[in-house]
MMTF fields as JSON, N, C-alpha, C and O atoms, coordinates in Angstrom:
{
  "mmtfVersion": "1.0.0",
  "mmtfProducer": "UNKNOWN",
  "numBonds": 307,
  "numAtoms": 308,
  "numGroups": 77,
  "numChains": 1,
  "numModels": 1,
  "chainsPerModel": [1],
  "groupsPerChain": [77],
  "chainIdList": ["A"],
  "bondAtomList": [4, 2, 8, 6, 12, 10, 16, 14, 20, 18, 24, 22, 28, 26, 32, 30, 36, 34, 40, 38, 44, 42, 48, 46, 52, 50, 56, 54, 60, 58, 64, 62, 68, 66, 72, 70, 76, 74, 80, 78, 84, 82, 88, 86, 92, 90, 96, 94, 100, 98, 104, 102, 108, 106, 112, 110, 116, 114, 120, 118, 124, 122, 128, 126, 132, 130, 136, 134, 140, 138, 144, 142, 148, 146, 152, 150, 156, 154, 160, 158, 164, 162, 168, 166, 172, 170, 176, 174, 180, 178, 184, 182, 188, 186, 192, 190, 196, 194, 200, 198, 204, 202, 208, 206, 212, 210, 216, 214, 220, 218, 224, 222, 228, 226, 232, 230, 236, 234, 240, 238, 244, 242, 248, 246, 252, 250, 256, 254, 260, 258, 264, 262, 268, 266, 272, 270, 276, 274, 280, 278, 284, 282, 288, 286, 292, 290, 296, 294, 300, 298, 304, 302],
  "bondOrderList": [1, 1, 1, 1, 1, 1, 1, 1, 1, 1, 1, 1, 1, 1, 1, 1, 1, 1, 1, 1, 1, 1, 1, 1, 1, 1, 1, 1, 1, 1, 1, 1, 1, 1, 1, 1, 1, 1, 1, 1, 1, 1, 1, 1, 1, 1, 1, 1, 1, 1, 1, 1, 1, 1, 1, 1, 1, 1, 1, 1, 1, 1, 1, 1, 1, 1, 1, 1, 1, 1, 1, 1, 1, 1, 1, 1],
  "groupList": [{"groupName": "UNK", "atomNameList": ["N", "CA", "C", "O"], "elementList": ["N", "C", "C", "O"], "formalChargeList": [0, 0, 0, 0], "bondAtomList": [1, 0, 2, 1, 3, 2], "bondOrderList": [1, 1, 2], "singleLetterCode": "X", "chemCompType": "L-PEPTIDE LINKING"}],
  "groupTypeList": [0, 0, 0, 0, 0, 0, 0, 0, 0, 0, 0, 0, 0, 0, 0, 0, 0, 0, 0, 0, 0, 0, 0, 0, 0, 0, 0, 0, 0, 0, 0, 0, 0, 0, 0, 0, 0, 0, 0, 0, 0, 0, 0, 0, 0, 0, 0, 0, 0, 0, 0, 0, 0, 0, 0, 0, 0, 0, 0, 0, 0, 0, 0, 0, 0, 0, 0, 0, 0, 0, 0, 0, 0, 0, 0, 0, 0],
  "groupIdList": [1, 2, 3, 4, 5, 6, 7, 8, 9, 10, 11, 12, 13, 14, 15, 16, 17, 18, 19, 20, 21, 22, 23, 24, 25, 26, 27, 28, 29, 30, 31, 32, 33, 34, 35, 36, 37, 38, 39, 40, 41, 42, 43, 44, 45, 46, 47, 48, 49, 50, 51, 52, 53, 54, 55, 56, 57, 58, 59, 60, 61, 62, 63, 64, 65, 66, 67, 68, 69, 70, 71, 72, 73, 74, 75, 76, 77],
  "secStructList": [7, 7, 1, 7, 7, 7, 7, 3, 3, 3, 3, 7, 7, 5, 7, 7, 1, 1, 7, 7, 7, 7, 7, 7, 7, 2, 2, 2, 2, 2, 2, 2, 4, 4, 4, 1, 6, 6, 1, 7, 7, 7, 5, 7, 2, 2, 2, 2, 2, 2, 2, 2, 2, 2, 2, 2, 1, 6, 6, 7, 1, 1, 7, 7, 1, 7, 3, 3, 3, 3, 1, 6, 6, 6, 6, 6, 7],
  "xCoordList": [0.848, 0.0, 0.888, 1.999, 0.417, 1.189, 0.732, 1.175, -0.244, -0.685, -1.511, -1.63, -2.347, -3.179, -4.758, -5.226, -5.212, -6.782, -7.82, -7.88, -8.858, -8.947, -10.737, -11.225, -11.794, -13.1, -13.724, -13.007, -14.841, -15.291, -16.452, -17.059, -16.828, -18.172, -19.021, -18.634, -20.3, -20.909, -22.366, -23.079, -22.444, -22.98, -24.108, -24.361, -25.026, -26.434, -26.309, -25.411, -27.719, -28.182, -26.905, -26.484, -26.531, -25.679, -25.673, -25.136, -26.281, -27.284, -25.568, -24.602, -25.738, -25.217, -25.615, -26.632, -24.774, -25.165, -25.565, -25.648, -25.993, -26.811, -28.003, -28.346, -28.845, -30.293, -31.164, -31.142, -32.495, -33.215, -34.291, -34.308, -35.237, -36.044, -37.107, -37.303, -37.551, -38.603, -39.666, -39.92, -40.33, -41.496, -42.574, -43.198, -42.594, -43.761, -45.229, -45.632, -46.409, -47.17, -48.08, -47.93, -49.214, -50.522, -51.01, -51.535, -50.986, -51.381, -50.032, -50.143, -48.798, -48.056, -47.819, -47.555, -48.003, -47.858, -49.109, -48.598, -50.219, -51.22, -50.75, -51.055, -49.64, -49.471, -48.384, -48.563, -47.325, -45.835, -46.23, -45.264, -47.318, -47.318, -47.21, -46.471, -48.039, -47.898, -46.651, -46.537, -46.026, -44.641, -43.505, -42.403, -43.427, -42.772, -42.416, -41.357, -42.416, -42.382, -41.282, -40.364, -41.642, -40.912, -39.637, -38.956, -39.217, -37.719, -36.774, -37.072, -35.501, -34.354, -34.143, -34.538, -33.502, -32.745, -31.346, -30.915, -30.849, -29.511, -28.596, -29.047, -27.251, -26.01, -25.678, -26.1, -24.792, -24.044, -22.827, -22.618, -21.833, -20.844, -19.723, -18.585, -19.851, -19.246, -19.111, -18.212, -20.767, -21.262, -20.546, -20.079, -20.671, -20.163, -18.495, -17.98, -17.65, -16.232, -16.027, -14.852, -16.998, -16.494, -16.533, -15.693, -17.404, -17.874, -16.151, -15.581, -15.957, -14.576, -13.469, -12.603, -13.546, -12.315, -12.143, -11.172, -13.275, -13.174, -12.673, -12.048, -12.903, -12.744, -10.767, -10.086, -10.379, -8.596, -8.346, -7.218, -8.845, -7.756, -8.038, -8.805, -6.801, -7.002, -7.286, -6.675, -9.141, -10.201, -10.396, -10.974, -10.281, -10.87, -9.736, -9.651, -8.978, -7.79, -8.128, -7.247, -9.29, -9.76, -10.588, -10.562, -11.285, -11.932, -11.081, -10.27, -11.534, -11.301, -12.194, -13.128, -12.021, -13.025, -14.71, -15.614, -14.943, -15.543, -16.799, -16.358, -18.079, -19.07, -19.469, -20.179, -19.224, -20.049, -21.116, -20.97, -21.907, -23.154, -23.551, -24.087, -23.413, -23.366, -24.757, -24.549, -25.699, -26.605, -28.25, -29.433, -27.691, -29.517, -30.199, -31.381, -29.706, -30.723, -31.349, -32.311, -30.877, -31.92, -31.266, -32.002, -30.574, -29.991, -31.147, -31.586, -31.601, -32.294, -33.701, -34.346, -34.41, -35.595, -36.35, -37.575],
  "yCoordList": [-1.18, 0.0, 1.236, 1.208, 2.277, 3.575, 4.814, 5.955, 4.427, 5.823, 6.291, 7.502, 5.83, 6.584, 6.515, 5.513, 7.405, 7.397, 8.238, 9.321, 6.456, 7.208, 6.994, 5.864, 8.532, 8.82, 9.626, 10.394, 9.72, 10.349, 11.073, 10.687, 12.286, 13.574, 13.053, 12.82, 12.751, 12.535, 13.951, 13.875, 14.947, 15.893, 16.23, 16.026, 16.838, 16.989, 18.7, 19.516, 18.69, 20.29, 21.073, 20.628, 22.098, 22.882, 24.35, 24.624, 25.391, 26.796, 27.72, 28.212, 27.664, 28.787, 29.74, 30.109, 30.669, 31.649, 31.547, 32.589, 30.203, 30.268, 29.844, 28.823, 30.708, 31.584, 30.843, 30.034, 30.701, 30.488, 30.123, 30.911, 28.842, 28.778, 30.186, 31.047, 29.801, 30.848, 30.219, 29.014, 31.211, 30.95, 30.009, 30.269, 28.83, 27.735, 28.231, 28.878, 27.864, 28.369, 27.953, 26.797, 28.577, 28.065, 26.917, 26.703, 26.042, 24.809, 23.78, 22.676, 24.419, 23.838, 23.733, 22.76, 24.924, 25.647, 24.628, 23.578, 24.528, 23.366, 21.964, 21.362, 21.661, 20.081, 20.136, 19.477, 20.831, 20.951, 21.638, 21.529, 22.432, 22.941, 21.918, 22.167, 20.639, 19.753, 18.808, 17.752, 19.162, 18.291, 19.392, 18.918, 20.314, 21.812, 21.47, 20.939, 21.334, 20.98, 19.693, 19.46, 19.196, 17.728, 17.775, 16.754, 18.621, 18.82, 19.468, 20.431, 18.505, 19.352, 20.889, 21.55, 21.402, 22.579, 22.269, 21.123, 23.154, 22.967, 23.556, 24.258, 23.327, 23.383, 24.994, 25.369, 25.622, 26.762, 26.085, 25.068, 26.758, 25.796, 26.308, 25.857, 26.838, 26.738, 25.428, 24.722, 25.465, 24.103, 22.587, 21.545, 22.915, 21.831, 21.711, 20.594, 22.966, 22.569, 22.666, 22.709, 22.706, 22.026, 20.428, 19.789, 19.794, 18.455, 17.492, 16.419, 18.545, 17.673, 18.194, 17.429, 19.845, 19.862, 18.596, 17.88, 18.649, 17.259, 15.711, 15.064, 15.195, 14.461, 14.762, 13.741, 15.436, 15.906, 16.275, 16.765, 16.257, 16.625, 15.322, 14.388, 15.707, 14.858, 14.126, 13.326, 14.842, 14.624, 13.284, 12.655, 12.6, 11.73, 10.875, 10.222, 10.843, 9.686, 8.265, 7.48, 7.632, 6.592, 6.09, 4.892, 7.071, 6.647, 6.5, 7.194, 5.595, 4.779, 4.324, 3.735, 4.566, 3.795, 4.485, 3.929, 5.369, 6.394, 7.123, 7.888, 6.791, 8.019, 8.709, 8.042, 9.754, 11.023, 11.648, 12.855, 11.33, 12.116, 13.585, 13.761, 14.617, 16.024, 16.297, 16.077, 16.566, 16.334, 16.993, 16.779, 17.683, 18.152, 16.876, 16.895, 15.907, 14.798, 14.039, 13.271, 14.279, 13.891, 12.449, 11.72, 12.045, 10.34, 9.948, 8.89, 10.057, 9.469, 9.521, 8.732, 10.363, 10.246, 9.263, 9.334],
  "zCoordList": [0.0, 0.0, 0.0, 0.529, -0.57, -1.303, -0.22, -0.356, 0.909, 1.358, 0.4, 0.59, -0.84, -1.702, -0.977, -0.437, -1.068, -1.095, -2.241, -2.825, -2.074, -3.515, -3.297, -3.342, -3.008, -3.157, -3.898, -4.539, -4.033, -5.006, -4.496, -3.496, -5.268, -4.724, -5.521, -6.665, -5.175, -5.841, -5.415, -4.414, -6.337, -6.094, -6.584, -7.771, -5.694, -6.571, -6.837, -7.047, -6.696, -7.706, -6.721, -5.653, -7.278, -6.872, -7.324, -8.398, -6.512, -7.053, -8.09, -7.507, -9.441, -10.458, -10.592, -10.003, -11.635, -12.253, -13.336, -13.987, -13.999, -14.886, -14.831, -14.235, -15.541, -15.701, -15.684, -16.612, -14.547, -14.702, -16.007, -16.952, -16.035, -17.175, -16.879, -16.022, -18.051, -17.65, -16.922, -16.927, -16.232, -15.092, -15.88, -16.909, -15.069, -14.995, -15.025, -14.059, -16.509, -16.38, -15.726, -15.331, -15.379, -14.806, -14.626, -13.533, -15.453, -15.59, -15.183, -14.65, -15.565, -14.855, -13.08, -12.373, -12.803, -11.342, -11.05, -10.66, -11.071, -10.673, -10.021, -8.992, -11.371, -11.12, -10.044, -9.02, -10.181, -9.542, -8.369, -7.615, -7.669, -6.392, -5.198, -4.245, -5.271, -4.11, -4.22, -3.598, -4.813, -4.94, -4.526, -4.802, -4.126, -4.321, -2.912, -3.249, -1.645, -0.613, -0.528, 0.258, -1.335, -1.005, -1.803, -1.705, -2.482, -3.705, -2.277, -1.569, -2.176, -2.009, -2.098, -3.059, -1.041, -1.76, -2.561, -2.687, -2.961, -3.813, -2.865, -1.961, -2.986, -2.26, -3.209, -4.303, -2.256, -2.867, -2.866, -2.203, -3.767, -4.558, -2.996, -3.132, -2.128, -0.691, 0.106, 0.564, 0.027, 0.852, -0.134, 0.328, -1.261, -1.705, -1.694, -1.671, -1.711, -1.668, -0.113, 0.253, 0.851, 2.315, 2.174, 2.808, 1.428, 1.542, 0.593, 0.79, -0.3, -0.913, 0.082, 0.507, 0.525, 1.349, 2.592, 2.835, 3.134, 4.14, 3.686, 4.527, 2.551, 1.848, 1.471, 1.573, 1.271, 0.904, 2.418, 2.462, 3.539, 4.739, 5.346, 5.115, 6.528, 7.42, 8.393, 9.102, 8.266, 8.914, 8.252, 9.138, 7.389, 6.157, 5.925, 4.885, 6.703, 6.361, 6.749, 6.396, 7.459, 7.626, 6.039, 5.759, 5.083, 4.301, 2.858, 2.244, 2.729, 1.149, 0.606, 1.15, -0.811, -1.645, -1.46, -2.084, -0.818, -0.282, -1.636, -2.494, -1.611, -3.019, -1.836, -1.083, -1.512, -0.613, -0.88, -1.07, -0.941, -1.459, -1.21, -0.116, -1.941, -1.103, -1.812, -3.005, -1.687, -2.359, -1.535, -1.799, -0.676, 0.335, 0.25, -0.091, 0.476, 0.886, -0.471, -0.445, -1.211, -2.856, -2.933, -3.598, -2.657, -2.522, -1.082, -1.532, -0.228, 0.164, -0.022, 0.668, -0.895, -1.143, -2.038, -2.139]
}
């Protein structure tokens, strides 16, 4: 063994600067309101480079072979 460790981010929605669709119409807003509650939020790309910085220090030297899910919870729903 080499001392290597080797995991991986496995990342969900993560809030950009790129642009919104355009606004959901009426009939859409109908179907998608009672499900609107139950969607994840998205990570700011902060929250997500704490989740790999932990993953590269040596808080994380026990894990190997490691998928981290950074993800507001959307892997367990």
């Amino acid at each position: 063994m080499q001392n290597h460790r080797v995991n991986a981010m496995a990342a969900g929605g993560v809030a950009t600067w790129i642009p919104l669709p355009p606004s959901v119409s009426e009939a859409g807003s109908v179907h998608l309101n009672p499900f609107q509650s139950q969607i994840p939020t998205v990570a700011t790309a902060e929250e997500l480079a704490a989740s790999i910085i932990f993953l590269l220090s040596d808080d994380a030297v026990n894990l190997n072979g490691v998928v981290l899910p950074s993800d507001c919870g959307w892997s367990v729903q």
